[in-house]
C-alpha positions as CSV (number, residue, x, y, z in Angstrom):
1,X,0.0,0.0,0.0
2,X,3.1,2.3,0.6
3,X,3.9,2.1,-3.0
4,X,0.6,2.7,-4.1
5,X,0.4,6.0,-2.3
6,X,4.0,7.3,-2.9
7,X,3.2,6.9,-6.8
8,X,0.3,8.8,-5.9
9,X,1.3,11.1,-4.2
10,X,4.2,11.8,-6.9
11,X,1.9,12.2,-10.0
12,X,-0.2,14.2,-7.7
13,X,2.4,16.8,-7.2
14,X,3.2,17.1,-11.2
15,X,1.1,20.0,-12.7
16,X,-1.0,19.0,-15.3
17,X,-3.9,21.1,-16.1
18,X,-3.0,22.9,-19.0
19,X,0.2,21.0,-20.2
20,X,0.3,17.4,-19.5
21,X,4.0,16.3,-20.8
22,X,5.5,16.5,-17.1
23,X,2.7,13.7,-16.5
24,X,2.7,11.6,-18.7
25,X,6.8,11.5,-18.9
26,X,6.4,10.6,-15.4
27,X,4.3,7.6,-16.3
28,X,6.2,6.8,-19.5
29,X,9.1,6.6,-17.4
30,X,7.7,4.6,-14.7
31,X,6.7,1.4,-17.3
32,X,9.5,1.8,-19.1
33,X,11.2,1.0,-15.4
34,X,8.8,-1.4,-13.9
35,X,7.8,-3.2,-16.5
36,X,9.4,-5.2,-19.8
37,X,5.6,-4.1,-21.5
38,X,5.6,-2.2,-24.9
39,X,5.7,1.3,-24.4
40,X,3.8,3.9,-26.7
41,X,3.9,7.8,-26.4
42,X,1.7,8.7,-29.2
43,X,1.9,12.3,-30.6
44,X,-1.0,13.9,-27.9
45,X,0.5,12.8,-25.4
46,X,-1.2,9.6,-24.4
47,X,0.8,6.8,-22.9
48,X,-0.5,3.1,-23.6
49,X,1.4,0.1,-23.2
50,X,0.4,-3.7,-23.7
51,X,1.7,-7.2,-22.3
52,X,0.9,-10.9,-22.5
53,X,-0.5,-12.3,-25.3
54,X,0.8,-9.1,-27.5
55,X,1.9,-11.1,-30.3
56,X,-1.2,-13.3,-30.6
57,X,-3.4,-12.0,-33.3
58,X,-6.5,-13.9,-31.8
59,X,-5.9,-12.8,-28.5
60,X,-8.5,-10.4,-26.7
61,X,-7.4,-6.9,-25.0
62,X,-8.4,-6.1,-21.5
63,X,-7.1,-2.4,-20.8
64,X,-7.4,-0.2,-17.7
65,X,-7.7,3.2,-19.0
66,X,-7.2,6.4,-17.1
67,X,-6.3,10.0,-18.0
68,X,-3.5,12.3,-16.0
69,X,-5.0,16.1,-17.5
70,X,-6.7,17.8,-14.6
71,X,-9.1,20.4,-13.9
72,X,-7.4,23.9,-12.7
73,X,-6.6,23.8,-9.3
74,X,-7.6,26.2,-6.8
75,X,-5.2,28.6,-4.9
76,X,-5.0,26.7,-2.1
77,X,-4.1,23.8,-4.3
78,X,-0.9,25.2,-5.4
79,X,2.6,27.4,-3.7
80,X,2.1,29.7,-5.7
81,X,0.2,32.6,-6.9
82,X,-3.4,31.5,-8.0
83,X,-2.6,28.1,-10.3
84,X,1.0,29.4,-11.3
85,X,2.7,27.7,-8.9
86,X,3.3,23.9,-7.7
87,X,0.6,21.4,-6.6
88,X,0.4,21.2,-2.9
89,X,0.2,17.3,-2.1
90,X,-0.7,16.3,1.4
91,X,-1.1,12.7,3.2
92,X,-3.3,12.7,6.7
93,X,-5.8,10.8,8.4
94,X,-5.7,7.9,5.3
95,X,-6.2,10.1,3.0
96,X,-4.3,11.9,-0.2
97,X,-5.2,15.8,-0.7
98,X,-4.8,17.6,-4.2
99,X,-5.8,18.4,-7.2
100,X,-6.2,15.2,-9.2
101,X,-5.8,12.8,-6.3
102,X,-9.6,11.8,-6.9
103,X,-9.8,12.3,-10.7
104,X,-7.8,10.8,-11.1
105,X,-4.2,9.8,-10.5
106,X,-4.4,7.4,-7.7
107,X,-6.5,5.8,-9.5
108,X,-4.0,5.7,-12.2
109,X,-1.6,4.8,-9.8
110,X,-3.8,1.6,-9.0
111,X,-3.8,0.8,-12.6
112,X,-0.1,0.8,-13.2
113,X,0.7,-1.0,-10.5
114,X,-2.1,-3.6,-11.3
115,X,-0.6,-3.7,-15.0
116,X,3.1,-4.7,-13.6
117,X,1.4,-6.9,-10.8
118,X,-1.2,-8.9,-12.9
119,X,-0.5,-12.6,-14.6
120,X,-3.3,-12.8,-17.3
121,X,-3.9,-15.8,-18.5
122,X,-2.9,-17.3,-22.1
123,X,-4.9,-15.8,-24.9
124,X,-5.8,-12.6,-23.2
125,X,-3.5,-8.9,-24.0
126,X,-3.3,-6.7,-21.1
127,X,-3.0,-2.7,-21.8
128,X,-2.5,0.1,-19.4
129,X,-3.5,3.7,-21.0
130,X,-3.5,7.2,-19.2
131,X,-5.0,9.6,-22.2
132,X,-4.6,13.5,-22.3
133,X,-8.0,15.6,-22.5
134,X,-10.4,13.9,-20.6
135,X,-11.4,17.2,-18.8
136,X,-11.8,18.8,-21.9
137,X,-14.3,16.7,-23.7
138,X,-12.0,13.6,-24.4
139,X,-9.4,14.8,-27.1
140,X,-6.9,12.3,-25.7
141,X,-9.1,9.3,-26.3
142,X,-10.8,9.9,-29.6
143,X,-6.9,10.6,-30.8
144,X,-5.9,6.9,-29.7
145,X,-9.2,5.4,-30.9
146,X,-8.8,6.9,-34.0
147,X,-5.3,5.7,-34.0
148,X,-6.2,1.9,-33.7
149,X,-6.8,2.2,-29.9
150,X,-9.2,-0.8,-30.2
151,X,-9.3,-3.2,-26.9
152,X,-12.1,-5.8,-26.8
153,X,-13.0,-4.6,-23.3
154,X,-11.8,-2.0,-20.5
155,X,-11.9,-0.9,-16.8
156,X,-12.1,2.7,-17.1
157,X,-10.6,3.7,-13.5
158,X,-13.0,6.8,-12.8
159,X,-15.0,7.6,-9.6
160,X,-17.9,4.2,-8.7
161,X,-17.1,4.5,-5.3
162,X,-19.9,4.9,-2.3
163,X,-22.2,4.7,-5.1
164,X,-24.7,1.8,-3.5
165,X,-24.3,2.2,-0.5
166,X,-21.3,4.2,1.7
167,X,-17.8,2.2,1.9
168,X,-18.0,-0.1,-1.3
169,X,-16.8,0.4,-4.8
170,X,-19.5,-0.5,-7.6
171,X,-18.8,-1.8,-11.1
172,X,-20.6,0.6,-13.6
173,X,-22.3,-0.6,-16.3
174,X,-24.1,1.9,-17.9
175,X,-23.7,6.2,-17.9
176,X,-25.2,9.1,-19.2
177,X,-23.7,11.6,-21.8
178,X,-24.0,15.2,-22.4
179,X,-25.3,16.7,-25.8
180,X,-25.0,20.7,-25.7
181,X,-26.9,22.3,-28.4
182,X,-28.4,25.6,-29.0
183,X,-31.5,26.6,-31.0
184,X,-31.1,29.8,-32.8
185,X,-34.3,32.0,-33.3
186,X,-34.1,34.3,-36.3
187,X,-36.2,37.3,-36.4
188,X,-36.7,40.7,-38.0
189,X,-36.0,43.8,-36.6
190,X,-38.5,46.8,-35.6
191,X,-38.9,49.4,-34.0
192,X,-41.0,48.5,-30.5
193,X,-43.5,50.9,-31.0
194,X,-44.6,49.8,-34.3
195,X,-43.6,45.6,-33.5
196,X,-45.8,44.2,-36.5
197,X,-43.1,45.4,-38.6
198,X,-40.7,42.9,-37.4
199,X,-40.7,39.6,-36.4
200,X,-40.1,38.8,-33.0
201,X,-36.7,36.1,-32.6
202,X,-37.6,35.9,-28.6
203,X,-41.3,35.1,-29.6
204,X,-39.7,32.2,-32.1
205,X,-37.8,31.0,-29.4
206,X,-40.3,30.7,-26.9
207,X,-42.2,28.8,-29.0
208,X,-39.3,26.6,-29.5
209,X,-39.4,26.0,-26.1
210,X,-42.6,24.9,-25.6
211,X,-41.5,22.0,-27.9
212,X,-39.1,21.2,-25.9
213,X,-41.0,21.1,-23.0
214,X,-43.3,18.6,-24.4
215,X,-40.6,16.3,-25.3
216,X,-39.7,12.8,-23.8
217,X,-37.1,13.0,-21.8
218,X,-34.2,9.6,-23.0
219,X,-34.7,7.1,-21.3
220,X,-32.6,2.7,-21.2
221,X,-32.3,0.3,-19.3
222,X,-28.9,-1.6,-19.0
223,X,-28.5,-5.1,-16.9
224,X,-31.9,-4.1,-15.5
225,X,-30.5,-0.6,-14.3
226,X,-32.5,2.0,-15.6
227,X,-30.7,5.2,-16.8
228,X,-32.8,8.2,-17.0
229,X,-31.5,11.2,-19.2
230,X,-33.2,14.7,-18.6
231,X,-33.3,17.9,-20.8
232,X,-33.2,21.2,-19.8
233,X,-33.4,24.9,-21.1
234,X,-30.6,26.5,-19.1
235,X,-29.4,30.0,-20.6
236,X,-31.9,32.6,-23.3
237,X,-30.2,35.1,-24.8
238,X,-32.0,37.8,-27.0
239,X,-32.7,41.6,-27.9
240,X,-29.9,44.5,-27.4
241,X,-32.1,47.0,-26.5
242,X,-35.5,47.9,-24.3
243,X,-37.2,49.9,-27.7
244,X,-36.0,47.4,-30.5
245,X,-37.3,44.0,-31.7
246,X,-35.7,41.5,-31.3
247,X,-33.9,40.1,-34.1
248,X,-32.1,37.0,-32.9
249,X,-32.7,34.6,-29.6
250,X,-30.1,31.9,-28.4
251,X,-31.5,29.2,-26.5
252,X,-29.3,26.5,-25.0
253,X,-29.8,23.3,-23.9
254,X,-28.4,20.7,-21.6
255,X,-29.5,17.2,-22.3
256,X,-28.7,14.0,-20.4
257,X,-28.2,11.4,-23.3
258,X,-28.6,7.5,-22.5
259,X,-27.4,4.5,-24.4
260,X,-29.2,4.2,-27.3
261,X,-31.7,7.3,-26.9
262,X,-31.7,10.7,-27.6
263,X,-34.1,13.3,-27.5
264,X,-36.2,14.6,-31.1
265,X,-34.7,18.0,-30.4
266,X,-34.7,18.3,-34.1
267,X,-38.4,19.0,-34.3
268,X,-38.1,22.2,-32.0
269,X,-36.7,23.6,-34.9
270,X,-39.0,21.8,-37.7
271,X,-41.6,23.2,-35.7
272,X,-41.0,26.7,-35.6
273,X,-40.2,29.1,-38.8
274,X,-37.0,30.7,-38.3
275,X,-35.5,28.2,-36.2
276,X,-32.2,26.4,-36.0
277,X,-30.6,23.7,-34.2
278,X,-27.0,23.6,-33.7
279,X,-24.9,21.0,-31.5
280,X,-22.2,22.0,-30.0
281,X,-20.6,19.2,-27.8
282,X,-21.8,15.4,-27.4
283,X,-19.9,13.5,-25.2
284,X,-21.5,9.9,-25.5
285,X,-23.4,7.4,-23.0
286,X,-21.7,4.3,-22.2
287,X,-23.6,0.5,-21.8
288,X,-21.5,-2.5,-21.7
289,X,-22.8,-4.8,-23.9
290,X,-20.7,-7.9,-22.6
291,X,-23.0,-9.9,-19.6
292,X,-20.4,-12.3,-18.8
293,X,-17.2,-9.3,-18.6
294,X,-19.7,-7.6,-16.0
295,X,-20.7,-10.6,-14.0
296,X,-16.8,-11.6,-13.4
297,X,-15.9,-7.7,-12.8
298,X,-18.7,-7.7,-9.9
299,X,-18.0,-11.1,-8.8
300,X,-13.9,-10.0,-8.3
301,X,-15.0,-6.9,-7.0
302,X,-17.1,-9.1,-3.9
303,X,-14.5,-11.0,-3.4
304,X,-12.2,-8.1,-2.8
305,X,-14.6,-6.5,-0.2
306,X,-15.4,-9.7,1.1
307,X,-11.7,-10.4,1.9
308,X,-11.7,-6.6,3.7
309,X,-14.7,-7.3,5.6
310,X,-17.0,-4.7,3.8
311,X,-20.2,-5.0,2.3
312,X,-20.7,-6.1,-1.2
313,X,-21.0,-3.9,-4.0
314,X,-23.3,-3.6,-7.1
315,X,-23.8,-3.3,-10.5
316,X,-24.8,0.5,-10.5
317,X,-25.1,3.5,-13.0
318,X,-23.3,6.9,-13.4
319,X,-24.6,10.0,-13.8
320,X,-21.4,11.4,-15.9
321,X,-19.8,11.0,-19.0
322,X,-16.4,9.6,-19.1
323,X,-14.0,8.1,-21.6
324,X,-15.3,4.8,-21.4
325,X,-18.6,6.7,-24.0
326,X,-16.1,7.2,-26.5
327,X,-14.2,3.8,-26.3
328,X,-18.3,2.0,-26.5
329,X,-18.7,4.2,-29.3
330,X,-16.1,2.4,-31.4
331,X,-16.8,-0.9,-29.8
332,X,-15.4,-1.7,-27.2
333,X,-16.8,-3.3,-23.9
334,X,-16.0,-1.0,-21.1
335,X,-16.8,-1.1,-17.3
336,X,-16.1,1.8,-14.7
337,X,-14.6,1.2,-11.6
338,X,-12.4,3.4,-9.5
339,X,-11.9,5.4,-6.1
340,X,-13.1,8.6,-6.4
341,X,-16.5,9.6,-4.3
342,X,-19.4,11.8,-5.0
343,X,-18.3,14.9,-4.2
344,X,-14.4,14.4,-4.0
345,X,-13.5,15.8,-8.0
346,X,-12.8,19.7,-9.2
347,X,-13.4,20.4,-5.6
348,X,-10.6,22.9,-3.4
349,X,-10.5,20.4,-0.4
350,X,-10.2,17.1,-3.6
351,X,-9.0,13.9,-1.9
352,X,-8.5,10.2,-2.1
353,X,-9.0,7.1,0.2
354,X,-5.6,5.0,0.3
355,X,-7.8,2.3,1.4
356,X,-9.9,2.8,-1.1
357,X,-6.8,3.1,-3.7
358,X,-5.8,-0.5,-2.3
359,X,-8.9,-2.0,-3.1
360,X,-9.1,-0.9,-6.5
361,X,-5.8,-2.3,-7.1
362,X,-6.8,-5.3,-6.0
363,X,-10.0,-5.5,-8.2
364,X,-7.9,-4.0,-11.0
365,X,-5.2,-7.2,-10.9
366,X,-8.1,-9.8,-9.7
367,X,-9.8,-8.7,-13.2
368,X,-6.9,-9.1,-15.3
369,X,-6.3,-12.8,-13.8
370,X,-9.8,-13.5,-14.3
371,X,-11.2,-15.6,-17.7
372,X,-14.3,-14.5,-18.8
């Protein structure tokens, strides 16, 4: 457990939210020292590397995928001015304080160390990847994907932790996404005092919204988990002045996407002249689609907790997108597991369980030994 929390502690303290080379050299070092696995640094900055069954054509590709980018830190989080300076790193009470301790280098950490630990057996691949750009809507992992990035199945090592119940870490099987879009309301200008000269873009817009309103929310149902999306109108923006008509209206939307199901936001804009629909991010839901991968994940992950004397966990689902939506949308079978708690990442006060940082660990190298 020592080990586990100095390498921890020692990715922790590397800056890494707007350049992540210091990071990832860190980890591209660290294989290349604890380990005989192929090494990769690819040009983003990712780091993957593979072992076992790596020159068996036929053989199928577990990987435990992390990222080391991190959101800013806050002022206390640093020894210098603002986010200038150094991370501050502390370790008290079981715990590991800083920014990315939680989301998510310890549980990177966990994942290296599982990689060098693990025996897999004959026939299987393992891989060990820490992308760039997760924070930033996953630029680090559509780059490797798009790159041949292609493992049959994953552990993506974000937060499942205290999701059942307090004190266990769940295997996810299913999370939302986020689609951002905007619908853009076209109107004509006019004076106010004479407004059926113009056309009224906020008028438009609100009329856009009451299609929205009456829309079905998405909705799935995943190894008899059901994942509810949601869609919400969250900013309008129209008009420049009290005495002129409105020309254009901007109305944005946060929507909650599920596997398989999206919302007909598309007909906001059929239904109202003069209106658009735009999309400006969409990060993508995850379901794993492989029963018996799952079942052996959760029945590893009881084992572990039964061994420490704490409850068993779950099969559960997450309410935020991660990497493991892009990897399902190019087909591979990805779970999440990891340390981090509700609550625990972006925060100024961000920490991580070394308990908790053990037992991933050991779910992490249990899976990787385990036949499916």
């Amino acid at each position: 457990m020592d080990e586990l929390a100095d390498l921890t502690e020692e990715l922790v303290a590397i800056p890494s939210h707007e350049d992540e080379t210091d990071a990832g050299d860190a980890i591209e070092e660290w294989l290349r020292a604890e380990t005989d696995a192929q090494v990769e640094r690819d040009a983003v900055g990712n780091v993957i590397a593979y072992k076992g069954s790596t020159d068996d054509p036929d053989a199928d590709t577990l990987a435990f995928v992390g990222h080391h980018d991190v959101v800013p830190p806050a002022e206390r989080q640093t020894t210098g001015d603002g986010n200038a300076g150094e991370y501050v790193v502390e370790r008290r009470d079981g715990r590991i304080y800083g920014r990315g301790a939680a989301d998510m280098k310890g549980a990177v950490a966990a994942c290296l160390l599982a990689f060098r630990d693990a025996e897999p057996p004959a026939g299987r691949e393992l891989a060990v990847a820490s992308f760039v750009g997760e924070e930033v809507g996953g630029t680090g992992a559509r780059h490797a994907i798009e790159a041949g990035f292609a493992p049959d199945r994953a552990v993506v090592a974000e937060g499942s932790t205290d999701y059942s119940k307090p004190g266990v870490t769940d295997v996810v099987v299913a999370h939302k996404g986020r689609r951002a879009s905007t619908l853009v309301a076209h109107g004509t200008a006019a004076h106010a005092s004479e407004p059926e000269r113009g056309e009224n873009a906020i008028y438009r817009a609100s009329d856009a919204i009451d299609v929205v309103r009456d829309l079905d929310a998405p909705a799935a149902t995943v190894f008899g988990e059901s994942v509810a999306g949601s869609l919400a109108v969250t900013i309008v923006e129209g008009g420049e002045t009290w005495n002129v008509i409105p020309e254009r209206c901007e109305v944005t939307i946060d929507e909650r996407t599920v596997p398989g199901d999206r919302a007909d936001l598309a007909r906001a804009a059929e239904a109202v002249p003069g209106v658009e629909w735009e999309i400006e991010q969409d990060l993508p839901p995850m379901a794993c689609g492989d029963d018996a991968f799952a079942e052996a994940t959760l029945a590893v992950a009881r084992d572990v907790h039964d061994d420490l004397g704490l409850d068993a966990p779950e099969h559960v689902v997450k309410p935020h997108a991660t990497d493991a939506g892009w990897l399902a949308e190019a087909g591979t079978d990805p779970l999440v597991c990891g340390a981090s708690e509700p609550g625990e990442a972006h925060t100024d006060t961000e920490s991580v369980g070394i308990d908790v940082l053990d037992r991933c660990y050991r779910i992490y190298t249990g899976v990787a030994e385990r036949s499916f």
